[in-house]
C-alpha positions in Angstrom: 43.8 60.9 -31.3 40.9 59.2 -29.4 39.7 60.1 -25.7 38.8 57.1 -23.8 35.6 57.8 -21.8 35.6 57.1 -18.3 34.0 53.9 -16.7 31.1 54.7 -15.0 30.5 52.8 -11.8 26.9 51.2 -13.1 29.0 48.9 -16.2 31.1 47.5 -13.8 30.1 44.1 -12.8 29.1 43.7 -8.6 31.3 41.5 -7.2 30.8 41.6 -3.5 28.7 38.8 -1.5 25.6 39.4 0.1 25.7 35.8 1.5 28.3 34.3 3.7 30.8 31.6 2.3 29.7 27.9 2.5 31.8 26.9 5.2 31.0 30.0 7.3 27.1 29.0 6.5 27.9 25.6 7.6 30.0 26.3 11.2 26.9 28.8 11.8 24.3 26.5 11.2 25.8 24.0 14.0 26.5 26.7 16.4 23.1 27.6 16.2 20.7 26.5 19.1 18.7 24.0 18.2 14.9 23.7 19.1 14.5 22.1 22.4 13.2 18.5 22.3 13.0 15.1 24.3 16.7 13.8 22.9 18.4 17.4 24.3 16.9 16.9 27.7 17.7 13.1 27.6 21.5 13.6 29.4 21.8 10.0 28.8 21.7 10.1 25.4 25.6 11.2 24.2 26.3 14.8 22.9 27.4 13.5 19.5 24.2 11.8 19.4 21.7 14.6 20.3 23.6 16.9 18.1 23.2 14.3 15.3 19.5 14.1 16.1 19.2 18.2 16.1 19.6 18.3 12.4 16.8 16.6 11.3 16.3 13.7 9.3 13.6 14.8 6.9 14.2 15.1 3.4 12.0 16.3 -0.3 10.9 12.7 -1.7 13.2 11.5 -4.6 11.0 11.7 -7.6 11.8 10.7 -11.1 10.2 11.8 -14.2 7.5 13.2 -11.9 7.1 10.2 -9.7 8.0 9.5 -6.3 10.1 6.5 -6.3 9.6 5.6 -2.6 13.5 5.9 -1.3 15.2 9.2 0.8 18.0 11.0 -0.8 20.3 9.8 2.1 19.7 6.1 0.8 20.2 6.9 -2.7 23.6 8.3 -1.7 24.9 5.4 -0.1 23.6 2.9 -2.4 25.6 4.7 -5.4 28.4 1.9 -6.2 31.0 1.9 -9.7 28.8 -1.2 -11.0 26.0 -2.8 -9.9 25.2 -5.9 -11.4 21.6 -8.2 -9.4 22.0 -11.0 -8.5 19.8 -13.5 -10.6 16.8 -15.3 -9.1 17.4 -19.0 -9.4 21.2 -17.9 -7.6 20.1 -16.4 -4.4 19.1 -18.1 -1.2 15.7 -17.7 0.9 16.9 -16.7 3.9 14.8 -17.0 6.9 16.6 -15.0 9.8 20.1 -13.0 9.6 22.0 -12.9 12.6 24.7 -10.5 13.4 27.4 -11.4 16.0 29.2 -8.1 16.8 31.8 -7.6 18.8 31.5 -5.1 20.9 33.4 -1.4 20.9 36.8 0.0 22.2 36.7 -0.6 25.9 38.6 1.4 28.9 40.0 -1.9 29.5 39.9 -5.6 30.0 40.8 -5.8 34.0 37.4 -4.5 34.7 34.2 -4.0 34.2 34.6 -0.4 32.9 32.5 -0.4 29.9 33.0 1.6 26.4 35.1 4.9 25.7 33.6 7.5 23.7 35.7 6.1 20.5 33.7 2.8 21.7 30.1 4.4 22.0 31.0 6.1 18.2 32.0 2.9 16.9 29.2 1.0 17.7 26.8 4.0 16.9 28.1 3.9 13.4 28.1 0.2 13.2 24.2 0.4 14.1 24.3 3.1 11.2 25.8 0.6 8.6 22.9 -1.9 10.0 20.4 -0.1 8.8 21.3 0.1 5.3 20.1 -3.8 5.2 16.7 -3.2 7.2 13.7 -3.0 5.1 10.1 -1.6 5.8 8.2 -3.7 8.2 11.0 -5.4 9.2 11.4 -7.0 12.8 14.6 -6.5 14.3 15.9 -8.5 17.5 18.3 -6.7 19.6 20.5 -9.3 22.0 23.5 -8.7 24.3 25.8 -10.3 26.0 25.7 -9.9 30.4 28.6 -7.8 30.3 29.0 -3.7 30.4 30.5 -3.5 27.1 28.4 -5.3 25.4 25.5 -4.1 26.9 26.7 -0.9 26.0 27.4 -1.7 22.3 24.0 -2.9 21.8 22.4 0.1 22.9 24.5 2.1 20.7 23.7 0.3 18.2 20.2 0.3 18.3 20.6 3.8 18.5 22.0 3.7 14.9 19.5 1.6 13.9 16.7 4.2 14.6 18.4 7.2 13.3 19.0 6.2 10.2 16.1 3.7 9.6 14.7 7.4 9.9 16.8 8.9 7.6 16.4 6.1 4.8 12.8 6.9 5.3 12.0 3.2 6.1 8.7 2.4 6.8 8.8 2.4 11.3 10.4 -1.0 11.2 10.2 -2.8 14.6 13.5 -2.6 16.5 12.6 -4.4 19.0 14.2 -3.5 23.0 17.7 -4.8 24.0 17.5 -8.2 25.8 20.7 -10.3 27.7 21.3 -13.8 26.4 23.8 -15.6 28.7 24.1 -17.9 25.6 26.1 -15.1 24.0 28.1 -14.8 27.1 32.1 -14.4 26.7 34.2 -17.6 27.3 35.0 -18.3 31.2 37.3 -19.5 33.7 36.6 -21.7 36.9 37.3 -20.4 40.0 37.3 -21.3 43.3 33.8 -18.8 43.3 32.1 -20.8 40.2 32.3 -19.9 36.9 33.4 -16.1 36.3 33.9 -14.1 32.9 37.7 -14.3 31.5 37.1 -10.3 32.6 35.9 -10.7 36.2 38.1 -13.6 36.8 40.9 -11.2 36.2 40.2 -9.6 39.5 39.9 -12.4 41.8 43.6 -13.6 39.9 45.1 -10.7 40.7 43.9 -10.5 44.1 45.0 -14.0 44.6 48.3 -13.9 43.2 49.1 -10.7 45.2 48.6 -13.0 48.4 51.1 -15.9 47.1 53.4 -13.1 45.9 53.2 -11.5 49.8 53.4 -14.6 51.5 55.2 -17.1 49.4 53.8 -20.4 51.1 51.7 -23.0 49.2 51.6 -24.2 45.6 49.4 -22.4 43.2 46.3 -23.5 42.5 45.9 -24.7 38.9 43.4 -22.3 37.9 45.6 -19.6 38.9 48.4 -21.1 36.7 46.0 -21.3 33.8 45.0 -17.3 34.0 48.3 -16.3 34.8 49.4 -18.1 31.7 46.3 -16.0 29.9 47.0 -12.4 30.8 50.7 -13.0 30.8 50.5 -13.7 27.1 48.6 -9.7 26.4 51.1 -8.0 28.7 53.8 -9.6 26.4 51.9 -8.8 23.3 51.0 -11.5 22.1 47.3 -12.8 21.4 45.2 -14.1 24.4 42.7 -15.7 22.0 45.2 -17.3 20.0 46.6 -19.4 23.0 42.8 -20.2 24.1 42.5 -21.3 20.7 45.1 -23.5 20.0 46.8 -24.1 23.6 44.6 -26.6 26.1 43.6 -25.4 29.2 41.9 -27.6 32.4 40.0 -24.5 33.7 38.9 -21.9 30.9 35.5 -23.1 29.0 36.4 -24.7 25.6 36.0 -22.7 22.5 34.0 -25.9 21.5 31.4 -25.2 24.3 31.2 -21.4 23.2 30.2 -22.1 19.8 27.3 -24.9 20.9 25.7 -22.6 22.9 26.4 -19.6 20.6 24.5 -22.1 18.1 21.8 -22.9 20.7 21.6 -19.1 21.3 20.8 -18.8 17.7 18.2 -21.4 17.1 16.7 -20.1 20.5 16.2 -16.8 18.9 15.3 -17.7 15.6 12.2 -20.1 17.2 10.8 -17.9 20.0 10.9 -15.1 17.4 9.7 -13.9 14.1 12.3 -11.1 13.5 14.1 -11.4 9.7 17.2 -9.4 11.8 18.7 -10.3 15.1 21.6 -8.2 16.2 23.7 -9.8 18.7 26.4 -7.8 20.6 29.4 -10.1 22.0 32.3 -10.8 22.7 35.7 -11.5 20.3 36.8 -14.8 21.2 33.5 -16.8 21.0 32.8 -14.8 17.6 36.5 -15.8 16.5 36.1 -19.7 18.0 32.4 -20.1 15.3 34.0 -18.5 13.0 37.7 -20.6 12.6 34.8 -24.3 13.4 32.8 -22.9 10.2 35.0 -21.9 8.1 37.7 -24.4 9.3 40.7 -22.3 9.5 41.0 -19.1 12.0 40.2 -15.9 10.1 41.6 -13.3 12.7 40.9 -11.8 15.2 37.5 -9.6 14.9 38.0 -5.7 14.9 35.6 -3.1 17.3 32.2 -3.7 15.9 33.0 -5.9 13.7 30.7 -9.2 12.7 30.1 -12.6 11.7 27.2 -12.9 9.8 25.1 -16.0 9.8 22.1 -16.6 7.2 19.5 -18.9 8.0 18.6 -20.7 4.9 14.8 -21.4 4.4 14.1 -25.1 5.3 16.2 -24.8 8.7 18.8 -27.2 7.7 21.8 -25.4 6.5 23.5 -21.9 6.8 25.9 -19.1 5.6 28.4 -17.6 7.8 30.1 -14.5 6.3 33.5 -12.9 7.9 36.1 -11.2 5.9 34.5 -11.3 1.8 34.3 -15.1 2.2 30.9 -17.2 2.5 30.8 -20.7 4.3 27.7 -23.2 3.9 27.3 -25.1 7.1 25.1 -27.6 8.7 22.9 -26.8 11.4 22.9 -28.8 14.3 19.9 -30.4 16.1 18.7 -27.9 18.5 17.5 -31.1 20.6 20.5 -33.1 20.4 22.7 -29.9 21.0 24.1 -30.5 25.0 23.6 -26.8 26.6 27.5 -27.4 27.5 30.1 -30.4 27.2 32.1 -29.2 30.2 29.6 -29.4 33.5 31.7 -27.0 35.2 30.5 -24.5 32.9 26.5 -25.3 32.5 24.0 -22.7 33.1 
């Protein structure tokens, strides 16, 4: 018969943790105060954005075999893809300029000149983000808008993106250059009785107009009243707006043919008084949706929040890529000189 000695306590293996778990470690290092700095006093800057910038950016080199390969770990991260196969030589373009026509983020709504929500101001953030995956060191970036609030507001989101992770790719300080307006980028317009307006701030003066008929009954509508009545009458019936402006002619709303000249001309514009490889353009979805259907000669959709057209200027000045969707369209560029600033005079700048 055998007596089994007792266990002592010391041949046991420890199993308790010193350390916290990884998810407590992680929900205490964000509720942790963070050093005070120029972004946290900044109460323009969002919350989402100043907590974003609390964390730092800075990263240990990537080295390989004992040498620094001159990239960040955040850049190596979202470069990894299943396959990557280069492109060779003799198939790629020399591209001059890129220009990106976004539209611009989730707005409060279209009856006013409310600006972005805070799903808007993310979107465009994160768009500005995605951006800076293509920006290179030294590069010179162009930052454009549209004279609107939401697009206005877009752009400075995302340039916003741009910086933060330019910084975190460890890029070396490309120039982002400071948001501008370009009433060539403008969104498509109606003519009023006041001159020209937006298709947004004509909205206003409609419904104030058709409140009065409505009261007092006398009179025949004027035609421009008809056309926007036609317009917004379409979205409250959920159908598409753009679709009708499209495909449907109307006497007093600008052309879709006279939004893509001038977005051209707004291109060209920037391309010659500039040397930036990258101009980001914040618009509006109609004009984006009226170049994109005349290059690639069929209407692609309608452009989601943030979402671009890409044009490639191709070295030589002559032709260019537009890019929407996974497809690629080679088109002529027009004369800058021969280009008319507008075909309808109603609507000239």
């Amino acid at each position: 018969m055998t007596i089994e000695k007792p266990i002592s306590a010391s041949s046991l293996p420890r199993t308790e943790r010193p350390d916290a778990p990884a998810y407590l470690t992680r929900h205490q290092s964000r509720r942790s105060p963070a050093p005070a700095g120029p972004a946290e006093q900044d109460e323009s800057v969002p919350l989402y954005l100043r907590q974003f910038r609390d964390r730092g950016h800075t990263s240990e080199p990537v080295t390989y075999d004992g040498n620094v390969i001159g990239t960040s770990r955040a850049w190596a991260e979202v470069t990894r893809t299943k396959e990557i196969i280069p492109e060779r030589r003799e198939q790629v373009a020399d591209i001059d300029c890129d220009i990106y026509l976004v539209r611009h983020g989730e707005t409060q709504g279209y009856s006013s000149e409310s600006g972005l929500t805070p799903l808007g101001s993310w979107q465009a953030h994160r768009r500005g983000q995605e951006l800076a995956r293509r920006v290179t060191d030294g590069m010179k970036v162009e930052m454009l808008c549209a004279p609107t609030n939401r697009a206005r507001q877009t752009a400075e989101h995302l340039r916003r993106g741009l910086l933060d992770n330019v910084e975190l790719f460890g890029r070396g300080k490309p120039d982002i250059g400071e948001l501008h307006d370009d009433p060539n980028f403008r969104n498509f317009e109606v003519a009023t009785p006041e001159g020209p307006k937006d298709v947004t701030s004509a909205f206003r003066l409609y419904h104030r107009e058709i409140e009065k008929l409505e009261r007092v009954g006398l009179g025949e509508r004027p035609g421009w009243l008809v056309d926007v009545d036609r317009f917004w009458g379409v979205q409250q019936g959920g159908g598409d707006p753009i679709t009708h402006w499209l495909t449907m002619p109307m006497m007093y709303f600008e052309p879709p043919v006279s939004c893509v000249r001038r977005f051209w001309r707004g291109i060209l514009d920037a391309h010659a008084r500039t040397s930036a490889q990258t101009v980001v353009v914040a618009t509006h979805s109609g004009p984006i949706r009226a170049f994109a259907t005349l290059a690639m000669g069929y209407d692609p959709g309608e452009p989601f929040n943030t979402e671009f057209v890409r044009v490639r200027i191709v070295a030589g000045g002559t032709t260019a890529l537009v890019l929407y969707r996974n497809r690629v369209q080679e088109v002529v560029i027009p004369d800058l000189d021969a280009l008319p600033a507008n075909s309808d005079p109603r609507f000239q700048e």
